[in-house]
N, C-alpha and C positions, 0 to 999 in steps of 0.2 A: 504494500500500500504506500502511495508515496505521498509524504507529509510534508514535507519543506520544499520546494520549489522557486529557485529567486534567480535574481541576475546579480553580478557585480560578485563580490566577494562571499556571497552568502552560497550553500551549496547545496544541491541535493540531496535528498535523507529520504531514506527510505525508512520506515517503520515493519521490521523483517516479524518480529513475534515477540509476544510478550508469555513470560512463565510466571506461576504460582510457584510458592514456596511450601509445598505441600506436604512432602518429606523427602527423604536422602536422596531419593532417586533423581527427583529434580534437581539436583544442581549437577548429579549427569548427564542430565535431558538436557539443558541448554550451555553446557561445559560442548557437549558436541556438535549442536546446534552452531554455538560459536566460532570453533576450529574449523567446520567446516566452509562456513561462510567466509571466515581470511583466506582458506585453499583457492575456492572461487575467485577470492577479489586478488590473487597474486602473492600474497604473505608470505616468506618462507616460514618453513615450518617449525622453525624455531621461534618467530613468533607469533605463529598461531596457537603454538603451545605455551608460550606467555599470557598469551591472553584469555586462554583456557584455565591456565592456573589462576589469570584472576577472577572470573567469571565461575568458578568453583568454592572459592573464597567466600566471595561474595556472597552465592544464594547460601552456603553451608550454615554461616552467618546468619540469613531471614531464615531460614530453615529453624536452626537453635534455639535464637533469642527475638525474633522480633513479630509480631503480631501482623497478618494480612501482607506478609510480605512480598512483593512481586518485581523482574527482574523483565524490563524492555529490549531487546537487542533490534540493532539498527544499524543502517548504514549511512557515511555520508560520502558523497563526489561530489569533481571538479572539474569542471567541461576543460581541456588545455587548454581550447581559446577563450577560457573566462580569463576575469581579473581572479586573483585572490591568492594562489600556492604561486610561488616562486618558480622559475625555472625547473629546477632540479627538486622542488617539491612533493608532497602526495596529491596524488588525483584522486585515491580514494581513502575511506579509514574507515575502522567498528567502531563502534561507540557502542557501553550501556548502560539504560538506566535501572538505578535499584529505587525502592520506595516500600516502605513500610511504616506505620500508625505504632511502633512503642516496641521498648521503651525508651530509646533515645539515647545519648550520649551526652553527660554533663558538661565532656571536654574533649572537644576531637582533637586538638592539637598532643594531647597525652596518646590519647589513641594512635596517632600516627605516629607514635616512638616505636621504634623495632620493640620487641618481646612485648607489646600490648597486642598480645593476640588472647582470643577466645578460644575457650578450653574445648578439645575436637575435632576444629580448623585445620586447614594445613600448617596456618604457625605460620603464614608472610606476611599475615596482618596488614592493615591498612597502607601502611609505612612503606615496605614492600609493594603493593601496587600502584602506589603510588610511581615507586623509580620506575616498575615495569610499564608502566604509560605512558602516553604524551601530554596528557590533560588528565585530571581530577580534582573534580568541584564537590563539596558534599556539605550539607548543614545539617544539625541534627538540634533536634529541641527536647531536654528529658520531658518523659509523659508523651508527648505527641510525637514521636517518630524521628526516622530519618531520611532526607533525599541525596543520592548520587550520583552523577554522572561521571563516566569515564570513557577516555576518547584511545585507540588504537589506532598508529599509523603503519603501514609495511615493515617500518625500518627507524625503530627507537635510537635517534642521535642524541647523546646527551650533552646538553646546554644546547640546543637547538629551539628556536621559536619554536611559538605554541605555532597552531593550527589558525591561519586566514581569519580573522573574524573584522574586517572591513580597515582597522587602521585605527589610530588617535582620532576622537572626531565624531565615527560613525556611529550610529545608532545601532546598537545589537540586538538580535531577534534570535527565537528560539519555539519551539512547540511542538508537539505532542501527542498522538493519538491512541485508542482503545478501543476495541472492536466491544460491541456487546457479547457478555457470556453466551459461549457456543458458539459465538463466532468467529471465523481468523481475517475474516474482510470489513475493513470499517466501512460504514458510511460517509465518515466525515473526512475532510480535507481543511488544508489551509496554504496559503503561500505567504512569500513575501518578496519585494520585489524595489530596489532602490528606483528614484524618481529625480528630477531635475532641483527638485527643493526640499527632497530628504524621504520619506521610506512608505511603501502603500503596504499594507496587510490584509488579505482576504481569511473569512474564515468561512465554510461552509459545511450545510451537515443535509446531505442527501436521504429524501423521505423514506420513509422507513429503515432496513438495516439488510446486508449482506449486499451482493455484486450488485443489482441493479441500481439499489443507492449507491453505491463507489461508484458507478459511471457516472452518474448526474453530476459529483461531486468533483470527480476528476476533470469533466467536458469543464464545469466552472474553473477547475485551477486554471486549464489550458488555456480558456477564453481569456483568463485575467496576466497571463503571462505573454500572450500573442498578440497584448495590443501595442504593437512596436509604437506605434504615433503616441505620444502623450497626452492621453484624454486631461479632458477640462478636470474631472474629477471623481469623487466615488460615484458620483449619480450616474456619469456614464459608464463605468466602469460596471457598475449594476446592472445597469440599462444592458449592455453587451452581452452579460453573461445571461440574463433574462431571457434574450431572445434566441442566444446559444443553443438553449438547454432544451426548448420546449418539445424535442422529442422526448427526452426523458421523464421521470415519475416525478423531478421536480425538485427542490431545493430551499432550503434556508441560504441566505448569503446574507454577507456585512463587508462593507469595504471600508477600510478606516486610513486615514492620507494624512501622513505626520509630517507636520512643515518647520521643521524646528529655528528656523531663522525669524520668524514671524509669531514665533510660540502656538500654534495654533493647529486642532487637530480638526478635520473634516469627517463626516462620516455619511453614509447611509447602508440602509441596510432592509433585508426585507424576510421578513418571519422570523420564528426564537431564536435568534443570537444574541447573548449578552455581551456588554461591554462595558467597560472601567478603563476610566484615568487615575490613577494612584499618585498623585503630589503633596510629602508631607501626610499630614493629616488629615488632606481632603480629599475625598472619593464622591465622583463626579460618573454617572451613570449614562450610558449611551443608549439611546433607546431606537431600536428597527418599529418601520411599518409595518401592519399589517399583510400578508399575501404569502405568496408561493411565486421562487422565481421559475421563470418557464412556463407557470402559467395564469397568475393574477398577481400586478404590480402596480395598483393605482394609489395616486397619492406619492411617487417615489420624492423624494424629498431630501435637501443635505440640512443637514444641523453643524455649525464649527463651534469649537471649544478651545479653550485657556489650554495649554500643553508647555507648564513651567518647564525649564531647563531640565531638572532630576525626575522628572514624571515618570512612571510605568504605563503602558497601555495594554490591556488583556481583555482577549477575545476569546469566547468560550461559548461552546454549544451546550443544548438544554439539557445533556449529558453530565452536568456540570451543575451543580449546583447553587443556588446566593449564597451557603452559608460558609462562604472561606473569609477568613480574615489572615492578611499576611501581617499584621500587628503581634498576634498569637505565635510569631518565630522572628524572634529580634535577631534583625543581621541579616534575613533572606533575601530582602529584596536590592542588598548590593551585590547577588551573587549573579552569575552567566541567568539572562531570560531562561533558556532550557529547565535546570533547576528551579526558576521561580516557579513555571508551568508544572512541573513535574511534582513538587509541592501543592499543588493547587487541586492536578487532576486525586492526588494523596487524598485531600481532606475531604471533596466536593464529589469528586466523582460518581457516578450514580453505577450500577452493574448489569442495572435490566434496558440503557441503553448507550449506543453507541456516544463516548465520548471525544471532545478533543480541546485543547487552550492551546495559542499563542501568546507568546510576551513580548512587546517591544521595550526595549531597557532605553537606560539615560547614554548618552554618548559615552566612550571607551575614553579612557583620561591617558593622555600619552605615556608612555614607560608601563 
């Protein structure tokens, strides 16, 4: 299923499967799920079995001690002729996400000292997957859980930049999706997409659940990535994918158009997609019209909003619930959007439908 979709430095990600932490046997299931997936993308085999080792680690861990634990694997590329890896860079990497609701960690930086491993484990502990990756981002709040992500490239150089994420500057994006139980095809989608005045986010969640919603979903990403000409706005941007879709069973959409020079975020949108601007203390709600894109879109309509400097933007389908507050995990929301998202989908998520969040973050601070 493919969830992140952009231009410029942002890359594509595929959302390959998500596991339960159910017992032992799972963190076999997707210890080989994962090695596999690096043989495909070119790994050698030495590090596909790094990244096994930590991907065994890891769910052993949810497995052990942690409550509802579940462990996303994913992929991300890098077209050559994008901007974003370097010459001699990755064009492709694994990534995975772990998430689990308790009990938390009082002090990850203790945790990440060598011999802070869990009784059982392999014993490389956090510490250890750490060197053996390119990336690892994780927050954890005692009582309420922890989020992880961890990135794998072909060929772990150390002291080598991290992984393209746009520059000093750019706005960072990130998100996430979940199929409904029983199923391995989500409905929903989302993209993201740099713009001549800073960053557009599509989120969409295809009516009902399994393939024929992932088409709907998909035809919206394609429409929102294929308008080379630079629409006026989300309303056309909406407008486009509306009349895209209307072979398919039809679609929720939101287009949200972040102009950060101007402070000011655009949006529209049409059926249950939620939206939030997080600045500070203040939480400023984005509201779609009425309809079904594809096949009733009256009234489409832009709304603009305040979009401070540090603001977060989060887009989430009705897979998702109101009741997250990122207040309730002090420190999350300076971490990678991905993580922010992947906290969200944590608390909010719903099981009996097809989920998914985006997070657009504050500009990347140089250094």
């Amino acid at each position: 299923m493919v969830a992140l979709t952009a231009s410029g430095a942002f890359p594509w990600a595929e959302d390959v499967a998500w596991f339960g932490a159910a017992d032992a046997s799972s963190a076999g299931a997707a210890r080989r799920a994962a090695v596999s997936l690096a043989d495909r993308l070119g790994f050698p085999p030495t590090r596909g079995a790094e990244l096994g080792i930590a991907v065994t680690e890891t769910m052993t861990n949810l497995v052990r001690h942690s409550d509802d634990g579940r462990l996303l694997l994913r992929v991300l590329r890098w077209d050559s002729g994008r901007t974003g890896p370097t010459a001699d860079g990755p064009t492709a990497a694994v990534q995975f996400v772990a998430i689990d609701s308790g009990p938390g960690m009082a002090d990850v930086s203790a945790a990440m000292r060598d011999g802070a491993t869990s009784a059982g484990t392999l014993g490389v502990g956090l510490g250890a997957i750490a060197r053996l990756s390119d990336e690892l981002d994780i927050h954890s709040t005692p009582g309420r859980g922890t989020a992880m992500v961890v990135t794998f490239r072909p060929t772990n150089r150390a002291g080598s930049p991290g992984l393209p994420r746009g520059g000093p500057g750019a706005r960072r994006a990130g998100g996430l999706t979940r199929p409904i139980t029983g199923e391995t095809v989500c409905g929903d989608a989302y993209a993201v997409r740099a713009t001549d005045t800073g960053l557009a986010l599509l989120l969409c969640d295809g009516l009902g659940h399994g393939e024929l919603a992932a088409r709907a979903a998909g035809e919206a990403v394609r429409i929102f990535l294929a308008a080379t000409d630079p629409p006026s706005g989300p309303v056309e941007l909406v407008r486009r994918i509306h009349q895209g879709i209307s072979h398919t069973r039809g679609a929720a959409v939101a287009v949200a158009v972040l102009e950060p020079a101007a402070e000011v975020l655009r949006f529209a949108g049409l059926g249950n997609v939620a939206g939030v601007i997080l600045g500070g203390v203040r939480r400023a709600g984005l509201l779609s019209r009425p309809g079904i894109a594809g096949h009733q879109a009256r009234g489409l309509s832009e709304t603009r909003h305040p979009l401070p400097p540090d603001a977060l933007v989060v887009l989430h389908s009705d897979g998702v619930g109101s009741r997250w507050n990122l207040a309730d995990h002090p420190g999350v929301a300076s971490h990678d959007p991905l993580l922010v998202a992947a906290t969200i989908l944590r608390d909010a998520g719903l099981r009996r439908d097809d989920a998914s969040v985006v997070v657009a973050g504050p500009p990347q601070a140089a250094g």
